[in-house]
N, C-alpha and C positions, 0 to 999 in steps of 0.2 A: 200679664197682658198689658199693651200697652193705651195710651189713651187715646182719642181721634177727634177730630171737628172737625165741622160740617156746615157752612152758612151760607143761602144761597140767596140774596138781592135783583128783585126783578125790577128793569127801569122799562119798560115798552120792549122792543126783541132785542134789548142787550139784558145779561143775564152775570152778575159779580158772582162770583163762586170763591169764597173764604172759608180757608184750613188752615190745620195747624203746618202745611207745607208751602204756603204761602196764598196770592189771590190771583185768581184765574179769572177767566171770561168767555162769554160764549155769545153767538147772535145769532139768530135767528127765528123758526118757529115752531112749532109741534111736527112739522112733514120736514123740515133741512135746518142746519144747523152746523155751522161751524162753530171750532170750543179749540180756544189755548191753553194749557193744565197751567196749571203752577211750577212744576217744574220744566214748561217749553216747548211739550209735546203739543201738535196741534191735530186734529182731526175733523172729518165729517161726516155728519151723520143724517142718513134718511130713513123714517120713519112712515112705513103705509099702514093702512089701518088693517085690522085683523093681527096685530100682533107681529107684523114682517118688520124686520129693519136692517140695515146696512152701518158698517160703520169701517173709516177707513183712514189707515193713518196718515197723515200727510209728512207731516216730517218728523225724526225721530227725535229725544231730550235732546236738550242744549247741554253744549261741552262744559265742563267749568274751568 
């Protein structure tokens, strides 16, 4: 198996997301939130309370 990390730095609604696949970021708040991976993929996400959420990819990885 192999190994994984996981770090996630909060500054106010921006949000550093550090792995071993590089550092990502996201902004917003607990109901929307947009997030760029590490490897380019970008998404949005909505969150209602009770457990509902949406999530939708916006654009797919970056070419290398």
């Amino acid at each position: 198996m192999g190994w994984s990390y996981r770090k996630s730095i909060n500054v106010g609604p921006l949000r550093l997301n550090l792995s071993r696949s590089g550092v990502g970021h996201s902004w917003g708040n607990r109901l929307f939130r947009v997030t760029k991976t590490a490897d380019g993929r970008k998404t949005l996400s909505v969150n209602l309370p009770g457990g509902f959420h949406w999530r939708k990819t916006l654009s797919s990885r970056a070419r290398d």
